[in-house]
C-alpha positions in Angstrom: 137.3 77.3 96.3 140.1 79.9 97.1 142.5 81.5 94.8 145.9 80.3 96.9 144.9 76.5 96.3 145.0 76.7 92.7 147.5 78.4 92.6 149.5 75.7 94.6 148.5 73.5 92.4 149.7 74.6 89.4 152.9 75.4 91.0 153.4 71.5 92.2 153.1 70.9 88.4 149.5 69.6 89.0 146.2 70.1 86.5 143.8 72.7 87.1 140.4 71.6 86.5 137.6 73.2 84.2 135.6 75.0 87.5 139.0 76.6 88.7 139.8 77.9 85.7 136.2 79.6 85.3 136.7 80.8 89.4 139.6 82.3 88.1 138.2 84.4 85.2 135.2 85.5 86.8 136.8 86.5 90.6 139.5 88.5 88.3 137.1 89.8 86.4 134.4 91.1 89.0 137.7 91.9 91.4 137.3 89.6 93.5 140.6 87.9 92.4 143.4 90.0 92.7 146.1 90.9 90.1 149.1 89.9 92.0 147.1 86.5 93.1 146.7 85.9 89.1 149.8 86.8 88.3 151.6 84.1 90.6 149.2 81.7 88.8 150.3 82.9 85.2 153.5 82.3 86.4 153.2 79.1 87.7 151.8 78.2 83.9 154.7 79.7 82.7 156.9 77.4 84.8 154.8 73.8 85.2 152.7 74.4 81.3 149.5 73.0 80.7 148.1 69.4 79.4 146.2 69.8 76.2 143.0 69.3 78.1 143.6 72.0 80.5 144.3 74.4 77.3 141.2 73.8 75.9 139.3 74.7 78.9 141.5 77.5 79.7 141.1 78.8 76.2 137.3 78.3 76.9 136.6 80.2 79.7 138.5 83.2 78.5 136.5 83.5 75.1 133.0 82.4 77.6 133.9 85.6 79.6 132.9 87.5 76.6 130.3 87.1 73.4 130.2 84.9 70.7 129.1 86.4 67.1 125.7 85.3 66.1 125.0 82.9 63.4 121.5 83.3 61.9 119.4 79.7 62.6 119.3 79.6 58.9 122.7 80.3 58.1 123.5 77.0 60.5 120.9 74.7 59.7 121.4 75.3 56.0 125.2 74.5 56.5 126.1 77.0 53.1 128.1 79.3 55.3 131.7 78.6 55.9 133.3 81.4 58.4 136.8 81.1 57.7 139.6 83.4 59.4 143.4 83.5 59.2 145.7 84.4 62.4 149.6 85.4 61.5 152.1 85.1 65.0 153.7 88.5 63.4 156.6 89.7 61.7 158.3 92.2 59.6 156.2 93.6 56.4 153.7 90.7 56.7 150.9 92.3 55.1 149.4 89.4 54.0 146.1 89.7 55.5 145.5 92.6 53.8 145.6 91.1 50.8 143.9 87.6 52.0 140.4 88.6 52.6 139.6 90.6 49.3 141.6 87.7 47.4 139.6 85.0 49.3 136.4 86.6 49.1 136.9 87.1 45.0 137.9 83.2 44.1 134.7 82.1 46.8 132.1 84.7 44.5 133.6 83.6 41.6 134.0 79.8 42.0 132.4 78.9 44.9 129.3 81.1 45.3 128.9 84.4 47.1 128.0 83.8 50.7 130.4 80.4 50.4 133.1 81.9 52.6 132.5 84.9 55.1 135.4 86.2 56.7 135.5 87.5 60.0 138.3 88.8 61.4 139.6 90.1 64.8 143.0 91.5 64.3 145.5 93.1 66.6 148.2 96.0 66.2 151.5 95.7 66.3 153.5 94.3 69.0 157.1 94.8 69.7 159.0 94.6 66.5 156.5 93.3 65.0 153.6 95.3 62.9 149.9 94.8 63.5 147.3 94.6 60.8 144.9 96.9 62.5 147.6 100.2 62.0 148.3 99.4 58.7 144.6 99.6 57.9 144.7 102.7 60.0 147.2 103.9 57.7 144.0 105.2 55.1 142.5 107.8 57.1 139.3 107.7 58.3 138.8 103.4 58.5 137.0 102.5 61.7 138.8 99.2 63.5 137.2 100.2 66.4 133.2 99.0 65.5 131.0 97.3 67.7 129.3 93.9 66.8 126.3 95.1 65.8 127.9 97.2 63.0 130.3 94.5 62.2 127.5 91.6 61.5 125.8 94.4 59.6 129.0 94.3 57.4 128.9 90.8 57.1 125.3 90.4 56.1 126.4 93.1 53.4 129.3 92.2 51.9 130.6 88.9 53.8 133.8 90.3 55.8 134.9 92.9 58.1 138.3 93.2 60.0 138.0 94.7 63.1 140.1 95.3 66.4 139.5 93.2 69.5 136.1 94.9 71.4 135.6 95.2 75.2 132.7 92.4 74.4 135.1 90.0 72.9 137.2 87.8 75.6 137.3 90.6 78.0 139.5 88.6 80.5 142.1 88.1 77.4 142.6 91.8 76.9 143.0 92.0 81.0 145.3 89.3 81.2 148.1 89.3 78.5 148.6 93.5 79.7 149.1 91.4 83.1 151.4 88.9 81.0 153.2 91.7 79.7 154.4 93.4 83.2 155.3 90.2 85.0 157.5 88.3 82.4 155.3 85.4 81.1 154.4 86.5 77.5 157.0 83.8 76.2 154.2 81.0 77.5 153.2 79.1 74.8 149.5 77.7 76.4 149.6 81.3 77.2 149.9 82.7 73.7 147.8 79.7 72.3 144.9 80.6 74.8 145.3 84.2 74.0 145.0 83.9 70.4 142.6 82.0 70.5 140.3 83.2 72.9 139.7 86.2 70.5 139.2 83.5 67.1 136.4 81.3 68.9 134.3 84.1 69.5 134.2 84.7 66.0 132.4 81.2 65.8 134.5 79.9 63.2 133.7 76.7 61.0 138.0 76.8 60.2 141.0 78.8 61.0 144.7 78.9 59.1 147.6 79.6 61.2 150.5 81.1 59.8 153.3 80.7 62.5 156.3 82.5 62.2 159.9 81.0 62.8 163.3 83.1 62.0 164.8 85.9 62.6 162.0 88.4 63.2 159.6 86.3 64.7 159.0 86.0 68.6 159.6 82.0 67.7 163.1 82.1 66.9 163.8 78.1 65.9 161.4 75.8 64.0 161.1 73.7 67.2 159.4 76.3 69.3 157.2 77.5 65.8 156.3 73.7 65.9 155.6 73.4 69.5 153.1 76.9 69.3 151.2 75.8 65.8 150.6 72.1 68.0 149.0 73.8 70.5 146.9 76.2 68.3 145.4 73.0 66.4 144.9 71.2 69.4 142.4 73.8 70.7 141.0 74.7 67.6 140.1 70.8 66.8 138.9 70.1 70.4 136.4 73.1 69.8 135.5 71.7 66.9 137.4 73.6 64.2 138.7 72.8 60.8 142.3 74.0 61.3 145.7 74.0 59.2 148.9 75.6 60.5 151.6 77.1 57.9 155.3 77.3 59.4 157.1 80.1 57.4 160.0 82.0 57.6 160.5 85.6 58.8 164.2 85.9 58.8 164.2 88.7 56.3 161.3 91.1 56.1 158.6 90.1 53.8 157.7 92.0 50.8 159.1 94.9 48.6 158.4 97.5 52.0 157.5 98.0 55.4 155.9 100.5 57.4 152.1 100.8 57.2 151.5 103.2 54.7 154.3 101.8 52.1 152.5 97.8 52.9 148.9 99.2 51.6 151.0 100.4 48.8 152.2 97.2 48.3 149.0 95.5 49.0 147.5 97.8 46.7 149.9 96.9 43.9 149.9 93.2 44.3 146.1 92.9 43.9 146.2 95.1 40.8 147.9 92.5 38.9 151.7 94.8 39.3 155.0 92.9 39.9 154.8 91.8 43.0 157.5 90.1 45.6 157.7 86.4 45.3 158.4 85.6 48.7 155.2 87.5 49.6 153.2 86.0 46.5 154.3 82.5 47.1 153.1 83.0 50.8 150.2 84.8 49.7 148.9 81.8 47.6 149.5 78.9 49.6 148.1 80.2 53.0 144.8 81.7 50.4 144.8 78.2 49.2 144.4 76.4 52.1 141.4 78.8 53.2 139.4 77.7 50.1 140.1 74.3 50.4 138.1 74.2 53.8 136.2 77.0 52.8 135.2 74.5 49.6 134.7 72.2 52.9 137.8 69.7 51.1 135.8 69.6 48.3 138.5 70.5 46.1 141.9 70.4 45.9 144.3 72.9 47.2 146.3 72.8 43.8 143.2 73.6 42.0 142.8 76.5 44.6 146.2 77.5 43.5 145.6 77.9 40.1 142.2 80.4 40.6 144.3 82.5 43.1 147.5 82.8 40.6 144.7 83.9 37.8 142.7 86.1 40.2 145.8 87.9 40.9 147.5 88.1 37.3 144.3 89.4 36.4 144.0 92.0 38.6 140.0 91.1 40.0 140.6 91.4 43.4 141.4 95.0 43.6 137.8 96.4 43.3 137.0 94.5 46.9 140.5 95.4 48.1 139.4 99.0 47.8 135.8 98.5 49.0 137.2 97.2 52.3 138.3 100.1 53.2 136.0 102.2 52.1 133.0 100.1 53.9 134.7 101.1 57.1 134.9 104.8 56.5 138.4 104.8 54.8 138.8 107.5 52.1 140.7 105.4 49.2 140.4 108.3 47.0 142.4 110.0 49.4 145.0 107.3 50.0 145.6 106.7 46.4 146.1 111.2 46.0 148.5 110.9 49.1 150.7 108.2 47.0 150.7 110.8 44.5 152.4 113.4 46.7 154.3 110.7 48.9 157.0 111.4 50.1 156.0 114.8 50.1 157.9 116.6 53.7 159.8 112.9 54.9 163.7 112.9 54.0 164.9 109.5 51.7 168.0 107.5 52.0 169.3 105.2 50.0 171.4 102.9 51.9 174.5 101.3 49.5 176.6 98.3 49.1 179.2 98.2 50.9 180.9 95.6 48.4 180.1 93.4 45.6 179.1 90.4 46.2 175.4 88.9 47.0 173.5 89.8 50.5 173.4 87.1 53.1 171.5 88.8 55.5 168.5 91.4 56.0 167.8 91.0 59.7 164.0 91.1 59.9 163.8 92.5 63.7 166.7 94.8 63.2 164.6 96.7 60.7 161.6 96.5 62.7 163.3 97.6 65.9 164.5 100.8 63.6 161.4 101.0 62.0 159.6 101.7 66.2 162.8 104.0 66.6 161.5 106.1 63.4 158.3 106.2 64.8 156.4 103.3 63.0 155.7 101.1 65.7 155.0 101.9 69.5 157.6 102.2 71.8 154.6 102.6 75.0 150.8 102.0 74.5 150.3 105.6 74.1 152.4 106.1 71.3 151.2 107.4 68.1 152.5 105.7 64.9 153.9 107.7 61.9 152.2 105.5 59.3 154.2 107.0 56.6 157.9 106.0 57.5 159.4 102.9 56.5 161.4 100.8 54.2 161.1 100.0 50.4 164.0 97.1 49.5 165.4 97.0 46.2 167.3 93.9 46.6 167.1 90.9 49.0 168.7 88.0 50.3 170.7 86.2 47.5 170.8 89.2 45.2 174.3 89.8 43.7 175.1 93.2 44.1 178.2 95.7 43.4 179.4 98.2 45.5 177.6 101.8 45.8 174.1 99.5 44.6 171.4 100.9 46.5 169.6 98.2 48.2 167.0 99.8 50.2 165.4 103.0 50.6 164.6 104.4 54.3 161.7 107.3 54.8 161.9 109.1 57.4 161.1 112.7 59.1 163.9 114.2 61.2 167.5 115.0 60.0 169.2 114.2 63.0 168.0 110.4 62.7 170.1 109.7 59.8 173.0 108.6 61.5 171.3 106.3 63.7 169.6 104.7 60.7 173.2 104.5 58.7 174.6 102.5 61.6 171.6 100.4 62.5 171.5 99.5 58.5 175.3 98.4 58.5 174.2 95.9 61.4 170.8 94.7 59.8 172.3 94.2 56.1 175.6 91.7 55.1 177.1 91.1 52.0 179.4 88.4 51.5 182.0 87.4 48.6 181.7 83.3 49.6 178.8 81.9 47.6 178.7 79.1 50.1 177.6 81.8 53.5 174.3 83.0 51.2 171.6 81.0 51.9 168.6 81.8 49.7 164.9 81.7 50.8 164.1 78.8 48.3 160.8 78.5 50.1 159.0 80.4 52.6 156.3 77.7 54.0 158.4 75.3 55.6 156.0 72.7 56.7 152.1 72.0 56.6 150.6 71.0 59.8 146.8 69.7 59.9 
């Protein structure tokens, strides 16, 4: 078998078959298969695409070239387990995973039983515009994403979670190949992304997954065709692996939430599970995606309207909070110390309040416009050896379809240097629009737009 064949191959718009792809992974990965040789082949994927058998076997052998998390003999043959994970495609102030697993894991002890639902869960950090969950984690000092498996199971046999970052053990040839993807222009591939993402989700040997695909804006999917297209090809691989699976299309036009940035999100997180106001954008997608996890966590045994109801009590009453705050602490985060620092906060970073312009209502709060400024301010990573200032960011007092009047302060911006403040002005004028026709505001009514299964 030689490299250059399959290559050809794929290039003539032809399927690869199950052996090439493992010759592939296991040459590149011992060296034997070199990058450039790969990279015509990623290319020619990114050209020709891939029939949903070929995914599935593609997505295979990547998660094979690493481990799979072990399930006690017990555990399987008993069948009482569920593992359960959500993946989000990434956006602006989605934080929602942050807020998912101690939410989940309350409703499952509560209703369901406590080792009903276990949550494992690989994350990633941010990318692009787009924020990661594993920085705003980060963002309470001393929390460990970097743990190896045997740590992480330990968490899991202790408390029934962890959230972790993606290992050298886990789908090693995933982690080579999408830094490959991103220096030879074929991260846009949607097998690609499907067999990335999910690579690092099998090996967390899932009974089901939820997929919250982003489609707007701020998302890397920028019409609900291509969101469609992606969330197809995530539940076709999940369900030819055997997976429960439900995709969620929502919107990331505008960012989600009352702030972003990764300090000011655990704030919000924080908040939200103690039972405060809370966004309704971000609770509405909060209990819907939450909803759908324990209705297969419940293995369909109830109904995802009764799931709705114990999540909106669970949050009114605040329950959730003490596991929020255990999370973080069962990975080495000091809490105590996060919850002093929102007591100083802002402490040395400069505030601006950005104003209306005009009266009228907002039509627009461009989601990647505020994160592209939030990675110029130094929340996001402009190179992979940046270091993220956790604590600058964005708290919005008004949103889209919010009358306004002129001098209103709709958002505040924190930030550290004084010389950046009339880069953010102008980059706000550009990201924010008010406008005095009713009929040019189109209000977020709902933030799912459709339920794939």
């Amino acid at each position: 078998m030689q490299a250059k064949e399959i290559i050809i191959k794929k290039r003539q718009g032809q399927a690869n078959s199950k052996e090439e792809f493992t010759f592939l992974i296991q040459g590149f990965l011992r060296g034997e298969i070199k990058d450039y040789q790969l990279a015509s082949w990623l290319m020619a994927v990114f050209l020709k695409g891939m029939t949903e058998v070929e995914l599935s076997q593609w997505t295979e052998a990547m998660w094979r070239s690493g481990v799979t998390l072990h399930r006690s003999k017990e555990s399987l043959a008993a069948k009482e387990t569920y593992w359960l994970d959500k993946h989000s495609t990434g956006g602006v102030g989605d934080k929602t995973s942050l807020i998912l697993i101690p939410l989940v894991k309350t409703i499952s002890e509560k209703y369901l039983g406590k080792a009903q639902i276990e949550i494992p869960m690989v994350s990633g950090r941010g990318l692009g515009h787009t924020g990661g969950t594993l920085d705003k984690l980060e963002s309470v000092l001393g929390f460990q994403t970097r743990i190896e498996i045997p740590a992480a199971m330990e968490l899991m046999q202790n408390q029934g979670f962890f959230m972790v970052g993606q290992t050298d053990a886990i789908a090693p040839a995933d982690r080579l190949i999408y830094s490959l993807r991103d220096v030879t222009g074929t991260i846009e591939s949607i097998p690609l992304i499907v067999s990335s993402i999910m690579s690092k989700k099998l090996s967390e040997n899932l009974n089901g997954i939820i997929f919250d695909v982003k489609t707007g804006l701020g998302a890397f999917m920028r019409t609900p065709t291509e969101a469609k297209l992606l969330a197809e090809g995530l539940l076709s691989v999940a369900k030819n692996q055997g997976l429960d699976a439900v995709a969620l299309i929502s919107r990331m036009d505008e960012p989600l939430g009352k702030k972003a940035g990764n300090f000011l999100e655990v704030e919000e997180c924080a908040d939200f599970l103690k039972g405060l106001p809370r966004d309704s954008a971000l609770e509405a997608l909060v209990v819907e995606t939450a909803s759908w996890m324990i209705f297969l966590g419940a293995r369909k045994k109830i109904s995802v309207s009764a799931a709705k109801e114990w999540c909106q009590e669970v949050i009114e009453t605040g329950e959730a909070y003490c596991l929020f705050r255990k999370m973080f602490e069962s990975q080495g985060g000091d809490f105590a110390g996060f919850e002093a620092a929102r007591e100083l906060f802002p402490g040395k970073y400069l505030s601006y309040d950005f104003p209306a312009e005009k009266t009228g209502q907002i039509s627009l709060m461009h989601a990647r416009d505020f994160g592209v400024l939030l990675v110029e301010l130094g929340g996001g990573r402009k190179t992979t050896e940046c270091q993220i200032d956790n604590k600058v960011g964005f708290e919005f007092f008004k949103k889209v379809g919010d009358s306004v009047i002129q001098g209103d302060p709709l958002l505040r911006v924190y930030y550290r240097d004084p010389k950046e403040l009339n880069e953010i002005k102008a980059a706000l004028e550009n990201a924010v629009k008010i406008s005095t026709n009713e009929l040019e505001v189109k209000k977020i009514e709902s933030v799912v737009m459709e339920i794939m299964s």
